[in-house]
Residue, then its C-alpha position, 0 to 999 in steps of 0.5 A: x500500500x502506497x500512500x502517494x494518492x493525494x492530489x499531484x501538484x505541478x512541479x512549477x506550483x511546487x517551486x513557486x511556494x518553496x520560493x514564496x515561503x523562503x523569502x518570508x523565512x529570510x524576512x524578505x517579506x511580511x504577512x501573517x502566518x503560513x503554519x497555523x496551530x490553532x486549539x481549536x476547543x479546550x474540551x478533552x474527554x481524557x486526562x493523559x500524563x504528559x498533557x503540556x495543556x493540562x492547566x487550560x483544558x475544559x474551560x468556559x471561554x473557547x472562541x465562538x465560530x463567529x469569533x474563529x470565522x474573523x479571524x479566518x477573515x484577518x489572516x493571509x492564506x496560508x497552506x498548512x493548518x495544524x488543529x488541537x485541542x482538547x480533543x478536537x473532534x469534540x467541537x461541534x463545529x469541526x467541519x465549518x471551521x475546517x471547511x473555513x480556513x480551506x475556502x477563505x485562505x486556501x488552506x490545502x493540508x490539516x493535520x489533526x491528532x486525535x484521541x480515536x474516542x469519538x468514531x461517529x463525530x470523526x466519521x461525521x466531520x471528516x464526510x463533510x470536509x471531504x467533499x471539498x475538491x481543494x483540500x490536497x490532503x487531510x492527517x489524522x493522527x491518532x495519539x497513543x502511548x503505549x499497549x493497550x494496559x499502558x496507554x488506558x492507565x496513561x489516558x486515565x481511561x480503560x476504553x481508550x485503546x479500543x476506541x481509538x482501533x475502532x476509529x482507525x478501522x472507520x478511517x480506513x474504510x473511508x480512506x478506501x473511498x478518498x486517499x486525500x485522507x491519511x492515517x498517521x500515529x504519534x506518541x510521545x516518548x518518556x521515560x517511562x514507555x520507550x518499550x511499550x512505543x516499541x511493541x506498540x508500532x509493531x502491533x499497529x504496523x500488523x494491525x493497521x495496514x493502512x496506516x502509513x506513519x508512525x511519529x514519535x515526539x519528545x516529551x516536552x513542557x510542564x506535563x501533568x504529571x511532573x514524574x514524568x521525565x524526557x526518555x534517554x536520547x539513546x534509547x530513543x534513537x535506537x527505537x526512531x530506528x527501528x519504527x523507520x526500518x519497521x515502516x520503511x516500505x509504507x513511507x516510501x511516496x508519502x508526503x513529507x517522508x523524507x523531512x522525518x529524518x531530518x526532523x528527528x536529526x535536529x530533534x536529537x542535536x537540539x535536545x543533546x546540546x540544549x540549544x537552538x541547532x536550526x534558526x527557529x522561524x516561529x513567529x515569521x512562518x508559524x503561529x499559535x491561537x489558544x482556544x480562549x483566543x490567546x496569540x502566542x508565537x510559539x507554544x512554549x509559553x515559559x519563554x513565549x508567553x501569549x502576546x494578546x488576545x482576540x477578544x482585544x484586539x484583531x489577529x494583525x494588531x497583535x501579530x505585528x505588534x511591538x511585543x511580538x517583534x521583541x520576541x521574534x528578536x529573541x527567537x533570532x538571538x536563539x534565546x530559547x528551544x525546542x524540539x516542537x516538530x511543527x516549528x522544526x518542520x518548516x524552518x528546516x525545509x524553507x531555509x536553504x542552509x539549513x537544508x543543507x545541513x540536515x541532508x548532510x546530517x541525516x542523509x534521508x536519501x538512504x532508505x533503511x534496509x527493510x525489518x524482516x519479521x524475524x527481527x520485530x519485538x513480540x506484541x502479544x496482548x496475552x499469553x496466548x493471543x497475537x492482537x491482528x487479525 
């Protein structure tokens, strides 16, 4: 199973926005965002352990659709939309804001991580949002921590993994009908579930056929639970190796396939020295709306905390402030980091040196040799039972 059935762009398309995008990394130009992190609801059903929002969830003041719709009206268009939560499945309005952002500023990719609870809401949303021609490709990404005993004790609920395979066997079936729409998982890596990841992406890599990543994140921010500590960087090497090997046959044609190892590049160098590695582009190319409205840079509210509020002004009146001009100085004078892929992505791929060095330093053009099933970790559920049909 191939995953590059989304919708072909032309080459000249494709060399016209990589151009665009690297002169707004540079500052050659202005504008507001081109990567968007929008919460899209503080509502979650779940109480997971290294939550980073755990302080802001399920809250009263969410924006309205009203109030999502002007700020839609105040952006530039811009290509990618990443939506969080709470979980965000739970708004009930999911597919006008999405059917939103994609008619009034040409938004073409979403990604949206998902706790897998609500199947029929998914289903629901998804249909609708579909039916749209222009969007190119939509990820869901379902978030899980671990085998099924691990994850339920981690989300604080002993359904979770199940609903979260059911959901994936609804995607499927309708991924069958439109292969604009993508299946990915992602699990944050701690200290204290390198190995459950392990037996985890090779269960979903036997159980989920039509599923074509797996993204493994570093622990980052004030979890919930404060235990919690970030996993040791070799032992998470050795697993990326392995989740890469193990799915290397599926990777093969998806989009964005050959960023992920310069993405897990930078991601080591920079949480080994503790330091910018990549010249961070938050606050040129990308940018965060809380649910409550909050305008934030970035998501790491320790070094960047939210520069105002929607409800107080409009999206331009903050974005190009003076207090968001000082922390877009302190992002150039590397006054922080992180390993944040969504703002590693694009200040990788839009910086021509930058490049440069993460294709030297990851060589992605080496495919790994392929997992033969000799050499996958055992997945068994219980004693006696393989969990794939």
């Amino acid at each position: 199973m191939s995953a590059s059935n989304t919708v072909p762009v032309a080459l000249g398309e494709r060399l016209a926005r990589h151009v665009r995008l690297s002169l707004r990394a540079h500052e050659v130009t202005r504008g507001t965002p081109q990567f968007l992190i929008l919460f899209i609801n503080s509502i979650c059903n779940l109480k997971c352990a290294h939550c980073f929002y755990w302080q802001h969830l399920n809250q009263p003041d969410d924006l309205t659709l009203d109030e999502i719709v002007a700020l839609s009206d105040d952006l530039d268009p811009f290509d990618h939309l990443y939506l969080s939560g709470g979980e965000p499945f739970l708004r009930k309005e999911f597919a006008e804001v999405c059917l939103q952002f994609i008619a009034r500023n040409r938004v073409r990719h979403i990604y949206v991580p998902t706790n897998g609870f609500y199947l029929d809401r998914t289903v629901a949303a998804l249909r609708r949002i579909l039916e749209n021609p222009d969007l190119r490709l939509f990820a869901c990404e379902l978030s899980l921590d671990g085998m099924p005993a691990f994850h339920n004790r981690f989300r604080g609920d002993e359904r979770s993994f199940e609903k979260a395979m059911g959901t994936y066997d609804a995607l499927a079936e309708l991924q069958r009908e439109d292969p604009r729409l993508r299946i990915h998982a992602i699990s944050t890596v701690t200290d204290t579930n390198a190995e459950e990841i392990r037996r985890l992406t090779t269960y979903l890599y036997e159980r989920c056929p039509r599923m074509d990543h797996h993204n493994l994140a570093l622990l980052r921010g004030e979890r919930k639970d404060p235990e919690l500590r970030e996993p040791e960087l070799e032992g998470f090497t050795r697993l990326w190796e392995y989740a890469r090997r193990l799915w290397s046959e599926r990777e093969a044609g998806r989009f964005g396939s050959s960023v992920d190892p310069m993405l897990t590049w930078a991601k080591l160098r920079t949480a080994r020295e503790q330091r910018m590695v990549v010249p961070c582009r938050a606050g040129n190319l990308s940018g965060v709306v809380y649910a409550n409205g909050d305008v934030a840079i970035c998501e790491t509210t320790e070094s960047h905390p939210p520069l105002g509020n929607l409800r107080h002004g409009t999206f331009r009146e903050i974005w190009f402030s003076e207090a968001a001009e000082e922390q877009r100085r302190r992002v150039r004078c590397r006054a922080c980091h992180c390993t944040n892929e969504v703002f590693l992505w694009p200040s990788i791929v839009y910086q021509p040196v930058q490049l440069g060095r993460a294709l030297v330093g990851a060589r992605p053009w080496r495919r790994p040799v392929d997992l033969p099933v000799s050499e996958r970790v055992e997945v068994r559920m219980g004693p006696d039972r393989l969990p794939v049909e």
